[in-house]
C-alpha positions as CSV (number, residue, x, y, z in Angstrom):
1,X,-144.4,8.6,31.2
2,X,-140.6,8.2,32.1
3,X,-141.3,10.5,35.5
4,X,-143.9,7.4,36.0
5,X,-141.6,4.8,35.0
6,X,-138.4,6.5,37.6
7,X,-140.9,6.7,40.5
8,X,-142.0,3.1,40.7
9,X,-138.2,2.3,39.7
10,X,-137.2,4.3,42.5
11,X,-140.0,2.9,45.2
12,X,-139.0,-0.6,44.0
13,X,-135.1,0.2,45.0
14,X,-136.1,1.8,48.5
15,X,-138.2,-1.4,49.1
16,X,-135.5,-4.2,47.9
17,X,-132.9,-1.9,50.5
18,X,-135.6,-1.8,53.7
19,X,-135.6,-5.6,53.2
20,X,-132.2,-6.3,52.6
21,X,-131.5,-3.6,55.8
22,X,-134.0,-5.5,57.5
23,X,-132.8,-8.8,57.1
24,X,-129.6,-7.7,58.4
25,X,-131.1,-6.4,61.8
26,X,-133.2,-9.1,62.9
27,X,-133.9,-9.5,65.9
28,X,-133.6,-6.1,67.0
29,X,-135.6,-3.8,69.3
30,X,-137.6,-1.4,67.7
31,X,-135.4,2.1,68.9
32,X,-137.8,4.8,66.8
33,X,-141.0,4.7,67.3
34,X,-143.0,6.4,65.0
35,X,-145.9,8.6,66.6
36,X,-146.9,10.9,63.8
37,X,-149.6,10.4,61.7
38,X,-149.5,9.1,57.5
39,X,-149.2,11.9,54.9
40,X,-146.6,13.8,57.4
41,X,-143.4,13.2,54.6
42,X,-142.7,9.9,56.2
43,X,-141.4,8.6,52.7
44,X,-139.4,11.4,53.2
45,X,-138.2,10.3,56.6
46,X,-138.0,7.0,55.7
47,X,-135.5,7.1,53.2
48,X,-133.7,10.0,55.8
49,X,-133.6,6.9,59.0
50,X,-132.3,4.1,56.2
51,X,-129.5,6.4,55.2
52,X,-129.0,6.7,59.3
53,X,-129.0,2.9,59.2
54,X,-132.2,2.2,60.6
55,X,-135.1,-0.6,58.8
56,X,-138.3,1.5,58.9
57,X,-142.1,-0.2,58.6
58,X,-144.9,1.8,57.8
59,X,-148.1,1.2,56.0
60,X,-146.4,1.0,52.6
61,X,-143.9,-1.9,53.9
62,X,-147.4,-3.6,55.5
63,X,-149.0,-3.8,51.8
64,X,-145.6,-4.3,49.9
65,X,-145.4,-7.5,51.8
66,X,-148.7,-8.7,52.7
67,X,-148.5,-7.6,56.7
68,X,-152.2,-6.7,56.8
69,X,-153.6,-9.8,58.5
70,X,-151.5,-8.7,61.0
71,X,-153.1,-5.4,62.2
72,X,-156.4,-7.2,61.0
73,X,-156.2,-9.4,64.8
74,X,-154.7,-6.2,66.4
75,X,-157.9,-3.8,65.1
76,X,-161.2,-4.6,67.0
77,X,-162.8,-2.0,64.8
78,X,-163.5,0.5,67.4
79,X,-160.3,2.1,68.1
80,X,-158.3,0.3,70.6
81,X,-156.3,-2.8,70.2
82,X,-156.2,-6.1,71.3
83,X,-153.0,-6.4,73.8
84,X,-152.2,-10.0,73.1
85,X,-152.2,-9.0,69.0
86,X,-150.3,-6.3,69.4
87,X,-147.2,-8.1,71.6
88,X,-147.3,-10.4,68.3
89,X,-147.3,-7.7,65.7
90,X,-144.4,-6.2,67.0
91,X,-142.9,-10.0,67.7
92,X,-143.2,-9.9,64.1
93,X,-141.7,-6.7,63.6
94,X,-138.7,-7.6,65.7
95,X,-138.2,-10.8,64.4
96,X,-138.1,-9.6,60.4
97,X,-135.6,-6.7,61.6
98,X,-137.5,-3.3,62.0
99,X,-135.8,-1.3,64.3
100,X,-138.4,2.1,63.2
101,X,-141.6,2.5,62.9
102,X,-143.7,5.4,60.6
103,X,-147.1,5.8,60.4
104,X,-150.0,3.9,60.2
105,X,-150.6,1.6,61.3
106,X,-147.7,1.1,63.7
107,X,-148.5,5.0,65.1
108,X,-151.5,4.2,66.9
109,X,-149.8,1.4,69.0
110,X,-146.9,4.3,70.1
111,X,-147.6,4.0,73.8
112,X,-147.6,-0.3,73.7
113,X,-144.1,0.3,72.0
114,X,-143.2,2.7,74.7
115,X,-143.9,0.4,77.5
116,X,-142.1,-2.2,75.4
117,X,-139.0,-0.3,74.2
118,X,-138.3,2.0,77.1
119,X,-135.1,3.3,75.8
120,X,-136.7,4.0,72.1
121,X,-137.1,7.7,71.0
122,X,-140.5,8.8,70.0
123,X,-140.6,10.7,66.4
124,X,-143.5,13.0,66.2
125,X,-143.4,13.5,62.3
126,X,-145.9,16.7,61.9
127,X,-147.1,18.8,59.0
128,X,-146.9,22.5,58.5
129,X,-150.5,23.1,59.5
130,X,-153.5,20.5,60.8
131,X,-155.1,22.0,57.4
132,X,-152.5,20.9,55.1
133,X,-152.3,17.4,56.6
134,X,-156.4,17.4,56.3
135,X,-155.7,18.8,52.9
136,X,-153.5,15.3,52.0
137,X,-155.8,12.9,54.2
138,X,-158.9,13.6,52.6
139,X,-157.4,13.4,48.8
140,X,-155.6,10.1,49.8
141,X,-157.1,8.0,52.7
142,X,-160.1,9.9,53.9
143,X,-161.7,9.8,50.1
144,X,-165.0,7.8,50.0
145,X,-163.1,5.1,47.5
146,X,-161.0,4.4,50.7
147,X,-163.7,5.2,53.7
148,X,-167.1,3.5,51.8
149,X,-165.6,1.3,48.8
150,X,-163.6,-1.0,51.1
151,X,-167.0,-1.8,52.9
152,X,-168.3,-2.9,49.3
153,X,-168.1,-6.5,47.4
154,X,-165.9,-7.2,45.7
155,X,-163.2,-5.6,48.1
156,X,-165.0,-6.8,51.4
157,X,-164.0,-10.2,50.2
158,X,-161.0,-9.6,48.3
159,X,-159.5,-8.0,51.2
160,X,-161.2,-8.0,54.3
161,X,-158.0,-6.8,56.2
162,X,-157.7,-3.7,54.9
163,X,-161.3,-2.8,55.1
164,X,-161.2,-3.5,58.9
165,X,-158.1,-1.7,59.2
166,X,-159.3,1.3,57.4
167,X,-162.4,1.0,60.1
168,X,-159.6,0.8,63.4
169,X,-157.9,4.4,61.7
170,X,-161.3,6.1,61.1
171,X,-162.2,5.1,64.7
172,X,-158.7,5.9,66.3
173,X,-158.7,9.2,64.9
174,X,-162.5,10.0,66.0
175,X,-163.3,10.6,62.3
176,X,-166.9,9.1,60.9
177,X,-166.7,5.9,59.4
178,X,-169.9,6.2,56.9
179,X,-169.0,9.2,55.0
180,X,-165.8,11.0,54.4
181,X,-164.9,13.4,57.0
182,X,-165.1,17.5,56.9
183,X,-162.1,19.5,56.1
184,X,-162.6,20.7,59.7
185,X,-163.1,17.5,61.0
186,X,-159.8,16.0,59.7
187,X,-157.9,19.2,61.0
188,X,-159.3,18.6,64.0
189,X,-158.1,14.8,64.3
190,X,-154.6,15.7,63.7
191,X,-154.9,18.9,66.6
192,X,-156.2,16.2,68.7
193,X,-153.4,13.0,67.8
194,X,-150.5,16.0,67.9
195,X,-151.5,17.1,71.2
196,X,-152.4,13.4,73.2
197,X,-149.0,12.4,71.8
198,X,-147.4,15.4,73.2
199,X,-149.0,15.1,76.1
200,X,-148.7,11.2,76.9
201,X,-145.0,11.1,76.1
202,X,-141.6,12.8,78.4
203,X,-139.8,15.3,76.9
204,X,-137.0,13.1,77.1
205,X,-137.8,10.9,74.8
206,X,-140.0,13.3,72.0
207,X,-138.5,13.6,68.8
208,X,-140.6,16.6,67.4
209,X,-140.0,16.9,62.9
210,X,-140.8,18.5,60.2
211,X,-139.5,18.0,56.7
212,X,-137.8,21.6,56.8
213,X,-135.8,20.6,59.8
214,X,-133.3,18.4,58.0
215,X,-130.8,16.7,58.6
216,X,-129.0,18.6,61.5
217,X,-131.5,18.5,64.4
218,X,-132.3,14.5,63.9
219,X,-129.0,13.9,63.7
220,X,-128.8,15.8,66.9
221,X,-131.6,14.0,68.8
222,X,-130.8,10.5,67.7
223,X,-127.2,10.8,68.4
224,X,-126.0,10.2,64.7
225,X,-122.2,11.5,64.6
226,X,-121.9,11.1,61.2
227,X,-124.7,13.0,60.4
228,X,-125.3,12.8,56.1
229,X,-124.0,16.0,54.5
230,X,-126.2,15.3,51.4
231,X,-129.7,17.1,50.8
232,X,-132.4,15.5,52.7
233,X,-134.7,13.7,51.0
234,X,-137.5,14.9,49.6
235,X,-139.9,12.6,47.7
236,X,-142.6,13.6,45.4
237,X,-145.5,13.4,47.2
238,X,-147.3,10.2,46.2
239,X,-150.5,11.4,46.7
240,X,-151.4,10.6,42.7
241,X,-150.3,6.8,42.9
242,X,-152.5,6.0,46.2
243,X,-155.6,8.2,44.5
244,X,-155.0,5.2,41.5
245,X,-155.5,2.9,44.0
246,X,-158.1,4.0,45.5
247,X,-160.1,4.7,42.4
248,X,-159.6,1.4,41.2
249,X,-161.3,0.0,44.3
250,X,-164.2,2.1,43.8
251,X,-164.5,1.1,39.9
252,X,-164.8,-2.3,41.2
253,X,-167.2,-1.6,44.3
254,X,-169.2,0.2,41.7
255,X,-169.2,-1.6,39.0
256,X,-168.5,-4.9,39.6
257,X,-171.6,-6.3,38.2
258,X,-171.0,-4.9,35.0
259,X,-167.7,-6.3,34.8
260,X,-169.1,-9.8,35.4
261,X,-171.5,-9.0,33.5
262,X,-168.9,-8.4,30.5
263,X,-167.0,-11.6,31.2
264,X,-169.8,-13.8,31.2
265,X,-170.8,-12.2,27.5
266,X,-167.2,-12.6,26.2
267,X,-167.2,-16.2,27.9
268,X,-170.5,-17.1,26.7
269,X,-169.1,-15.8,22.7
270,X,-166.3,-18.0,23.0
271,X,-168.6,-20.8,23.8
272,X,-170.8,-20.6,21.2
273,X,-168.1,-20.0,18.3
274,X,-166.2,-23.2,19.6
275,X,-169.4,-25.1,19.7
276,X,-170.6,-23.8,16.4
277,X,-166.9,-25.3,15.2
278,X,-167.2,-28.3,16.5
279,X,-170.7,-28.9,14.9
280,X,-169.8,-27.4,11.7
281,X,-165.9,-28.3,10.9
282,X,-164.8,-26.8,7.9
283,X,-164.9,-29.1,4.9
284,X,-161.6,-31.3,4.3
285,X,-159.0,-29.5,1.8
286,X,-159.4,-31.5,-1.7
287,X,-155.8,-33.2,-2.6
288,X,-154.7,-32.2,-5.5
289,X,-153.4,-34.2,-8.3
């Protein structure tokens, strides 16, 4: 409908000004760095840092603009990184002008941006409660269409990437990679992320937000004088758009072969009626006198 229709408008204006913002910045250092955890409002945030002037990345700017081979070499599959991969991920980053990052996949290489930003904040971004982040996860990314149907041909093949990405989240958040995880298990993963980020980085640097913060205390920490005056944003979650998604690659995990199995009917039916043409052409109109 026309609340559809304004959302993707809307998404397709926040992504045309991260670019262009981007662009602008190249070559800058990364000076957020984005410790919390996806499904913690960081659309929210997002569009809060670009009206601050910063470029933010985060998993939606990876698939907007085909970043995934990226974090494919940085994943190993069990939960670390590969150190040479990262330094060029973030090479990348730099060079195409992020100066933020929010979420996956970027979260899970906070302390390698540490090390390599030293004078970068780090922005916790947290939920109310670990059971209302588990709450989000498990509708969104920890569904089966995201934690079993990547694993499946067709998407396998179609996009190896993301399956092996979606393996190096499962495994950095100690979640099961064969089965969608337990409410309790998910709440747990976020206790555990909240608190090793809490505890790995200085006060100093620790940017701790929640979406009923505003504008004031960010502005505050990140030394923003001119600190917005309008409401802070607050996006609709997009929960619904990335269950779409997801469904779709379980429809074609699931059901591929029938597909095929269509097309190859349907192509097979236009064969035949083109051949039966050919051998049968329609008898030449008489002329008339």
């Amino acid at each position: 409908g026309a609340l559809g229709i304004s959302g993707v408008l809307v998404s397709a204006a926040m992504r045309s000004f991260a670019l262009a913002l981007a662009t602008a910045l190249a070559g800058e250092d990364v000076k957020i760095i984005g410790a919390g955890l996806t499904r913690t409002a960081t659309t929210s945030l997002s569009n809060a840092l670009h009206r601050m002037g910063y470029a933010t990345y985060s998993l939606r700017t990876a698939v907007a603009y085909a970043h995934l081979p990226w974090w494919q070499d940085v994943a190993d599959g069990e939960g670390t990184v590969d150190p040479a991969a990262v330094e060029k991920a973030l090479d990348q980053l730099s060079t195409q002008g992020y100066n933020a990052t929010l979420g996956f996949p970027a979260c899970f290489m906070y302390k390698e941006q540490m090390a390599r930003y030293p004078n970068a904040k780090v922005l916790l971004s947290l939920r109310d409660s670990a059971e209302d982040w588990a709450d989000s996860f498990l509708q969104t990314y920890g569904t089966r269409s995201c934690v079993n149907s990547l694993d499946q041909f067709p998407m396998s093949l179609a996009l190896p990437s993301l399956s092996k990405t979606k393996h190096w989240i499962l495994a950095a958040l100690g979640l099961p990679q064969d089965r969608p995880a337990t409410a309790e298990e998910a709440a747990a993963a976020y206790t555990r992320w909240e608190q090793a980020v809490r505890a790995a980085v200085p006060k100093e640097r620790l940017i701790v937000h929640r979406p009923a913060d505003g504008w004031e205390p960010l502005c505050k920490a990140l030394e923003v004088a001119d600190c917005p005056t309008i409401e802070y944003p607050n996006f609709s979650s997009n929960r619904g758009m990335v269950r779409v998604m997801l469904g779709v690659f379980e429809m074609l995990a699931d059901w591929w072969w029938l597909m095929v199995g269509v097309l190859l009917a349907e192509a097979a039916g236009i064969y035949m009626f083109v051949s039966h043409l050919r051998a049968n052409p329609p008898a030449p109109r008489a002329k008339q006198d």
